[in-house]
PyMOL commands that place a pseudoatom at each C-alpha (Angstrom):
pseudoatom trace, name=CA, resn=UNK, resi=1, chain=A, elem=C, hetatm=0, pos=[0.000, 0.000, 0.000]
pseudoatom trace, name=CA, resn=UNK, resi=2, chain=A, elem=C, hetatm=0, pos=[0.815, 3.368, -0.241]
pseudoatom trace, name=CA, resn=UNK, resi=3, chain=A, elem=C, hetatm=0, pos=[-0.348, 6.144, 1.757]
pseudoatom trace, name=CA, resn=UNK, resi=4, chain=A, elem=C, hetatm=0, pos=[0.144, 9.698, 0.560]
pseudoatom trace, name=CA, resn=UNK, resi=5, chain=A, elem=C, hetatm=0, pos=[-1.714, 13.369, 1.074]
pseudoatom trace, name=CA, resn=UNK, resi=6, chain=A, elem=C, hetatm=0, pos=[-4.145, 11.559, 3.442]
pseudoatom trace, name=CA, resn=UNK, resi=7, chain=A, elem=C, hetatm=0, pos=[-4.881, 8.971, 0.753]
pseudoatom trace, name=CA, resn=UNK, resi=8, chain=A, elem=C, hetatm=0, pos=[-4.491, 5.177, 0.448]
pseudoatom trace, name=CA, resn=UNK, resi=9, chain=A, elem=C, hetatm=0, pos=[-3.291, 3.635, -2.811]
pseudoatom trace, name=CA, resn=UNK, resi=10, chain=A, elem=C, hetatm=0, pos=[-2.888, 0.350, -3.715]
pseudoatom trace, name=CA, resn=UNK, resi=11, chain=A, elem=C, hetatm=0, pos=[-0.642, 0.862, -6.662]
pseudoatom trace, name=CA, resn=UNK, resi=12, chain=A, elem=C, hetatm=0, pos=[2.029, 3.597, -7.483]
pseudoatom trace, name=CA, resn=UNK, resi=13, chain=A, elem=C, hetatm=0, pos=[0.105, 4.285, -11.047]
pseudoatom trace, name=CA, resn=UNK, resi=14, chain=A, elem=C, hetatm=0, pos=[-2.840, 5.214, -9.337]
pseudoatom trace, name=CA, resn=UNK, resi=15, chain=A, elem=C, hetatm=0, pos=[-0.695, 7.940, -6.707]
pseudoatom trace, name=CA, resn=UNK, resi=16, chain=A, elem=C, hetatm=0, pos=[0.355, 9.659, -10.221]
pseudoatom trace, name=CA, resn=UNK, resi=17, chain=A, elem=C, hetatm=0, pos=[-2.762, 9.257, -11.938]
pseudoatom trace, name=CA, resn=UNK, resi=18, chain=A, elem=C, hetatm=0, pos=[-4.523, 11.128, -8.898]
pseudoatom trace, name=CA, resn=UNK, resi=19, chain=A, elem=C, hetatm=0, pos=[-2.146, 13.780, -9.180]
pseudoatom trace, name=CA, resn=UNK, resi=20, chain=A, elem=C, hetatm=0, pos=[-2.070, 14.455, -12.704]
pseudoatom trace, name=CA, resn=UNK, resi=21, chain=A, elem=C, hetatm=0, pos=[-5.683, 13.934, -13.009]
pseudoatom trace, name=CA, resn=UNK, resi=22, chain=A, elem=C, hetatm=0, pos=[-6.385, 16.419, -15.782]
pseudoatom trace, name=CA, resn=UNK, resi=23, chain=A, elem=C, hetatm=0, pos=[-4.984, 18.143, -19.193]
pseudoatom trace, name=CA, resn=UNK, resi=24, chain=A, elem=C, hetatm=0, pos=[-3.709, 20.851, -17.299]
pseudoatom trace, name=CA, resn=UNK, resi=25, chain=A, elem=C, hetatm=0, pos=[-1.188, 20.163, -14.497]
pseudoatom trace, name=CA, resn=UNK, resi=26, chain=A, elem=C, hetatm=0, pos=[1.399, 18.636, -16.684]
pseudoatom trace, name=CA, resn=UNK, resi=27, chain=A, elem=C, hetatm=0, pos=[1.252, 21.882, -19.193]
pseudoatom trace, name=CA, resn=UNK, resi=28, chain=A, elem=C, hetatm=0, pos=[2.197, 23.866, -16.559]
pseudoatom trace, name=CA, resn=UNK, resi=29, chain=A, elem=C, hetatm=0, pos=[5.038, 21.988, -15.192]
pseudoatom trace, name=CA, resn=UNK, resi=30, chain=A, elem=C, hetatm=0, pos=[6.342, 21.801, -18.733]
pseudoatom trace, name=CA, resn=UNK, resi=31, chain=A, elem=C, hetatm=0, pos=[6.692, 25.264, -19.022]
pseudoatom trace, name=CA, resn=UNK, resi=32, chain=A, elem=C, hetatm=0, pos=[8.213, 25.958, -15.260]
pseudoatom trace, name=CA, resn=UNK, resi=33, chain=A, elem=C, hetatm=0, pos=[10.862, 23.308, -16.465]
pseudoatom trace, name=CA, resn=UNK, resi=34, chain=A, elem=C, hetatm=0, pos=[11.971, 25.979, -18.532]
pseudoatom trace, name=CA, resn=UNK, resi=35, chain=A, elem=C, hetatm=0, pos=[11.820, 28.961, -16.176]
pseudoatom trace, name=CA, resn=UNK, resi=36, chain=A, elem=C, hetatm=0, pos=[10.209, 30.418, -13.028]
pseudoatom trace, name=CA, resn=UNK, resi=37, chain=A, elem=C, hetatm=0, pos=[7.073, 32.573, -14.115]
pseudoatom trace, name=CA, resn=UNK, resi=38, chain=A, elem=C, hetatm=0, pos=[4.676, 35.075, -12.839]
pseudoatom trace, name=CA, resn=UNK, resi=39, chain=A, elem=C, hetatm=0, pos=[0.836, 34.195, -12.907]
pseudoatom trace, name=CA, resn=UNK, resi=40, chain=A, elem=C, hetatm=0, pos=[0.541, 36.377, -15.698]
pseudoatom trace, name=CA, resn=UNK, resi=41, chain=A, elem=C, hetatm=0, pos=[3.012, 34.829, -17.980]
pseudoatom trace, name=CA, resn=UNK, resi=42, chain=A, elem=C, hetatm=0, pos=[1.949, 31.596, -17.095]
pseudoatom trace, name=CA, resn=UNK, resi=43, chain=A, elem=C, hetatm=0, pos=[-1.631, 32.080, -18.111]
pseudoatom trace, name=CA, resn=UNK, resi=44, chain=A, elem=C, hetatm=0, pos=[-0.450, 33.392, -21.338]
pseudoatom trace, name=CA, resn=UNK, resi=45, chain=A, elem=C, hetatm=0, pos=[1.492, 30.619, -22.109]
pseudoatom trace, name=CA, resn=UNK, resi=46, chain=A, elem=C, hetatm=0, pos=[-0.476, 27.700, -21.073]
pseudoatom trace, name=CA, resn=UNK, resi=47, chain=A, elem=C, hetatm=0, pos=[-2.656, 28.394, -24.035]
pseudoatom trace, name=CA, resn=UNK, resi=48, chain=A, elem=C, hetatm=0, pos=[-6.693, 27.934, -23.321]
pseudoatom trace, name=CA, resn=UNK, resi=49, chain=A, elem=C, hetatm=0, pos=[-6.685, 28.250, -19.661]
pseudoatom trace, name=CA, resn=UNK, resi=50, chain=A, elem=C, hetatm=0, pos=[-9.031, 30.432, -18.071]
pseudoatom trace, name=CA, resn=UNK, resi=51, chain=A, elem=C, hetatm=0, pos=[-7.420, 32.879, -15.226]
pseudoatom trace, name=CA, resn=UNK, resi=52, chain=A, elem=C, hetatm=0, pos=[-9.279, 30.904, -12.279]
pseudoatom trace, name=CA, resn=UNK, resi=53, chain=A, elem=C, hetatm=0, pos=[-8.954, 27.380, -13.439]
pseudoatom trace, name=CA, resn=UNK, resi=54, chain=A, elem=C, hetatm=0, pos=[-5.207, 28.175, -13.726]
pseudoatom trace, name=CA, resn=UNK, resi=55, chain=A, elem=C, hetatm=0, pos=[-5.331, 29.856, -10.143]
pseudoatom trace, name=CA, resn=UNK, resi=56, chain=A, elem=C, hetatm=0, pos=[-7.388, 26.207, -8.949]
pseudoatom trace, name=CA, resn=UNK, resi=57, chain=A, elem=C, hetatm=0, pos=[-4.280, 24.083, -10.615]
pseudoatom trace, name=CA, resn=UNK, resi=58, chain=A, elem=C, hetatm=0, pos=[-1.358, 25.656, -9.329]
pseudoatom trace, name=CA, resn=UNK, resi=59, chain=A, elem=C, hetatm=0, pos=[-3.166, 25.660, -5.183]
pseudoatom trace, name=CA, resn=UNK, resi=60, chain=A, elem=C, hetatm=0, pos=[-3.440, 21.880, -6.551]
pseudoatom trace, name=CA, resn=UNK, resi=61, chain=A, elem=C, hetatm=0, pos=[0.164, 21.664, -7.656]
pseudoatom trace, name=CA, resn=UNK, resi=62, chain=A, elem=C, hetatm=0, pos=[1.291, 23.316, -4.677]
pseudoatom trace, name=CA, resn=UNK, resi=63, chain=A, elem=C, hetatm=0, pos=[-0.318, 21.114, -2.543]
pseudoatom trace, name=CA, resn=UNK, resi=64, chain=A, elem=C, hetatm=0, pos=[1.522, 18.127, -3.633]
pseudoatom trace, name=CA, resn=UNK, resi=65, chain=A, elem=C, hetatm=0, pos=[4.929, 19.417, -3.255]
pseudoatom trace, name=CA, resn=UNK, resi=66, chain=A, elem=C, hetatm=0, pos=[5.264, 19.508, -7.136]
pseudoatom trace, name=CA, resn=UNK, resi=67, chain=A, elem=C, hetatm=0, pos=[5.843, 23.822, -7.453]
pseudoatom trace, name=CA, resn=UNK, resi=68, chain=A, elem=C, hetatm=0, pos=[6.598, 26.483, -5.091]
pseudoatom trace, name=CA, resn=UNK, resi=69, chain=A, elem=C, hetatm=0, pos=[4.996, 29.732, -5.174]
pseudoatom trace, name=CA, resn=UNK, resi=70, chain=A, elem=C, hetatm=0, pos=[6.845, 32.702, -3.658]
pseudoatom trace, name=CA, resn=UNK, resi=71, chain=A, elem=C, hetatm=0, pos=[5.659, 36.067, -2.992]
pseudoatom trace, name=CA, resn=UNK, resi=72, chain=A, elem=C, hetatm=0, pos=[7.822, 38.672, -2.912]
pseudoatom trace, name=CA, resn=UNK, resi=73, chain=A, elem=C, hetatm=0, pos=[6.585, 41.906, -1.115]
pseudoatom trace, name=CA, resn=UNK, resi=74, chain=A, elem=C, hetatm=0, pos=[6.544, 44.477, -2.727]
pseudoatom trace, name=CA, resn=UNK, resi=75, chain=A, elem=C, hetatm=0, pos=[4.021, 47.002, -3.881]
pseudoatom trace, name=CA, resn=UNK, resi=76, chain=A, elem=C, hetatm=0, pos=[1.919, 45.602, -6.957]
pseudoatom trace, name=CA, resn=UNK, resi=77, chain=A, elem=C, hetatm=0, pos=[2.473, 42.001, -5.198]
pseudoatom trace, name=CA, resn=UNK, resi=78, chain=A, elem=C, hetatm=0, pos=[4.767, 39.830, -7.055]
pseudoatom trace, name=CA, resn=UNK, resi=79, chain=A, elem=C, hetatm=0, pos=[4.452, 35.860, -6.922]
pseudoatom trace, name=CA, resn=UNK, resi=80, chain=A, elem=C, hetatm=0, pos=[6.617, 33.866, -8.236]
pseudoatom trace, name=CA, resn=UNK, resi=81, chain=A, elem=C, hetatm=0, pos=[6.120, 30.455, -9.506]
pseudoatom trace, name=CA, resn=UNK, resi=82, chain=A, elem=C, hetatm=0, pos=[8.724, 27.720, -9.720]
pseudoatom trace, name=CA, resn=UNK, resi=83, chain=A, elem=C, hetatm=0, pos=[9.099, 23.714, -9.500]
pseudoatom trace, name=CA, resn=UNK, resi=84, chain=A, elem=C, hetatm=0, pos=[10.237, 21.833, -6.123]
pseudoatom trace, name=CA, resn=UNK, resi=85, chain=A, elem=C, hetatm=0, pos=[13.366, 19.454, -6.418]
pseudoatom trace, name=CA, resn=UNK, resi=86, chain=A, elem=C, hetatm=0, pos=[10.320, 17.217, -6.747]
pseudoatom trace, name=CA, resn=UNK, resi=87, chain=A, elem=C, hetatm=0, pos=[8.825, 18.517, -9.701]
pseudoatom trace, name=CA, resn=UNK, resi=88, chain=A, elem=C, hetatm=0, pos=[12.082, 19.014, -11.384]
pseudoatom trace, name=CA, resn=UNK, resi=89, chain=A, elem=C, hetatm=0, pos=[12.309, 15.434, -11.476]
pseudoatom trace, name=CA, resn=UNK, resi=90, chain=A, elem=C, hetatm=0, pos=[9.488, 15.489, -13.551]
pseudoatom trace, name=CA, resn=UNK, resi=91, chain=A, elem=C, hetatm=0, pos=[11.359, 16.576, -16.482]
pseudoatom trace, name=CA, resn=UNK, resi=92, chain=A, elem=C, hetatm=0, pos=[12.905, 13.474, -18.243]
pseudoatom trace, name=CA, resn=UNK, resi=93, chain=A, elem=C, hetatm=0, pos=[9.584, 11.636, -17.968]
pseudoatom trace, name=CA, resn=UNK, resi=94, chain=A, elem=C, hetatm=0, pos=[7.843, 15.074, -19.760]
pseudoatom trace, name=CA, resn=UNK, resi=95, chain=A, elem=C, hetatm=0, pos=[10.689, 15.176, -22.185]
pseudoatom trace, name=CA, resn=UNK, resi=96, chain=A, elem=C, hetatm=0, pos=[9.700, 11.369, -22.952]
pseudoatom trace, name=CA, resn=UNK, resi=97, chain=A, elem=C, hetatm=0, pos=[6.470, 11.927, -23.556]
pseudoatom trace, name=CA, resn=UNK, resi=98, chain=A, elem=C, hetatm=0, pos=[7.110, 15.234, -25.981]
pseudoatom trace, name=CA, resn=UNK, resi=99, chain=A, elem=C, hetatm=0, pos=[9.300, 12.890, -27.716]
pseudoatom trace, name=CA, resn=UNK, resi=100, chain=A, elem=C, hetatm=0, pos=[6.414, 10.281, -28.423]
pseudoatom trace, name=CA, resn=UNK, resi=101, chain=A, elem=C, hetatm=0, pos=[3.507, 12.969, -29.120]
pseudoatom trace, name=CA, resn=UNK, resi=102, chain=A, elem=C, hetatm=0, pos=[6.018, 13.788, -32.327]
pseudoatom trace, name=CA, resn=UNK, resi=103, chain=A, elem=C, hetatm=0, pos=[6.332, 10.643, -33.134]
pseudoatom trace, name=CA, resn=UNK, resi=104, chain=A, elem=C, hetatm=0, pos=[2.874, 9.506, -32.979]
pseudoatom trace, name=CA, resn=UNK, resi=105, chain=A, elem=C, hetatm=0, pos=[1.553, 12.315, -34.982]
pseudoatom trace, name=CA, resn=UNK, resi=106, chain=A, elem=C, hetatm=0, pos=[4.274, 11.108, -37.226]
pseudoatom trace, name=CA, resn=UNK, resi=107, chain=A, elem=C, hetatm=0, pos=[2.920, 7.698, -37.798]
pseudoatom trace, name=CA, resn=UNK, resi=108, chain=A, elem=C, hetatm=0, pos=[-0.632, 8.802, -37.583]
pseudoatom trace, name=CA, resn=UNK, resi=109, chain=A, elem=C, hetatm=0, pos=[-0.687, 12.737, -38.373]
pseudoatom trace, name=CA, resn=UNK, resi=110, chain=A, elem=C, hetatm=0, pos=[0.777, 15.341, -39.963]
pseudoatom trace, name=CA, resn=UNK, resi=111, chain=A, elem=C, hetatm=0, pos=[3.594, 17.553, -38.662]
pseudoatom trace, name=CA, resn=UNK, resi=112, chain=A, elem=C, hetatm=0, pos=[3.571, 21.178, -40.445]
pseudoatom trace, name=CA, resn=UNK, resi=113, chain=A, elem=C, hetatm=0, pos=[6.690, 23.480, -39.789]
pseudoatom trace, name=CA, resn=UNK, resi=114, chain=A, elem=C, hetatm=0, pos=[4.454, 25.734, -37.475]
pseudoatom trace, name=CA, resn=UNK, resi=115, chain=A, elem=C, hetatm=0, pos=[5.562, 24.652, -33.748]
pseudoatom trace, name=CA, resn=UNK, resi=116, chain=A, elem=C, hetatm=0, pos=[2.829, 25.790, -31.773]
pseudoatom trace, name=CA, resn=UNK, resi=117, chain=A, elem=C, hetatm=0, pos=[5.045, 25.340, -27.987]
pseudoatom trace, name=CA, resn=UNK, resi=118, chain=A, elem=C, hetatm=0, pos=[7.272, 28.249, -27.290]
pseudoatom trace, name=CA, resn=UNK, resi=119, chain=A, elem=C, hetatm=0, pos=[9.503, 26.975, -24.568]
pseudoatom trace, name=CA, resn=UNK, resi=120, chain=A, elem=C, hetatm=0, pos=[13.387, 26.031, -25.057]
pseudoatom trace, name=CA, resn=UNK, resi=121, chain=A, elem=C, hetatm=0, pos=[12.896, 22.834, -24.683]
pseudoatom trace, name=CA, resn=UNK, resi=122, chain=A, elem=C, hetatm=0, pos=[10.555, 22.412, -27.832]
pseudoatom trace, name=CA, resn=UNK, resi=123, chain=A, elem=C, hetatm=0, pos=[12.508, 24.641, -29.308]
pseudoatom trace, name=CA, resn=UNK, resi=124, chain=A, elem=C, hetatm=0, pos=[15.619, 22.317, -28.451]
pseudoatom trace, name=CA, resn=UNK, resi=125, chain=A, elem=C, hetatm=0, pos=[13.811, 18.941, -29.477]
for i in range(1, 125): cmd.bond("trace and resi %d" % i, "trace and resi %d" % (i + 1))
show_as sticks, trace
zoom trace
């Protein structure tokens, strides 16, 4: 068994699948791999996310240990989003699975030379 954020799992799968329960969570974590951002910069680059569902999935994120959010006080507020040693580790397994999205629009697609991503990473894939 496996206990976790007052849960009980019986299989390691299932702890994952409970965190990353949705299409957004692992968006945003792709593009903190790259960089810290502000909320503001965030929502503009995780494409099709409304301001509060955004607000809703980084609490979530948070919560897990997965980013850190720092505010910084000064005078308009500034927060500061960023991933936790724990999240970082997060990055060959998203890397893995940017790598297989090309190549199974490859096999069953069509890849034009628009890249719609605009972090380094896709950039450097």
């Amino acid at each position: 068994m496996y206990y976790i954020n007052d849960k009980e799992y019986k299989c390691s799968v299932a702890v994952t699948l409970d965190i990353f329960n949705d299409r957004w969570k692992l968006g945003i974590i792709w593009h903190l791999l790259d960089s810290d951002m502000r909320f503001k910069d965030l929502h503009e680059t995780v494409s099709e996310i409304t301001q509060k569902t955004l607000t809703i999935k980084l609490k979530e994120l948070e919560e897990k240990n997965i980013i850190h959010r720092e505010v910084y006080a000064e005078v308009p507020p500034k927060v500061v989003y960023s991933l936790t040693d724990c999240g970082k580790k997060l990055k060959p397994v998203l890397e893995e699975m940017y790598k297989w999205g090309i190549a199974y629009v490859g096999e069953c697609g069509k890849i034009t030379d628009e890249n719609p991503c605009e972090t380094t990473l896709c950039k450097q894939n």
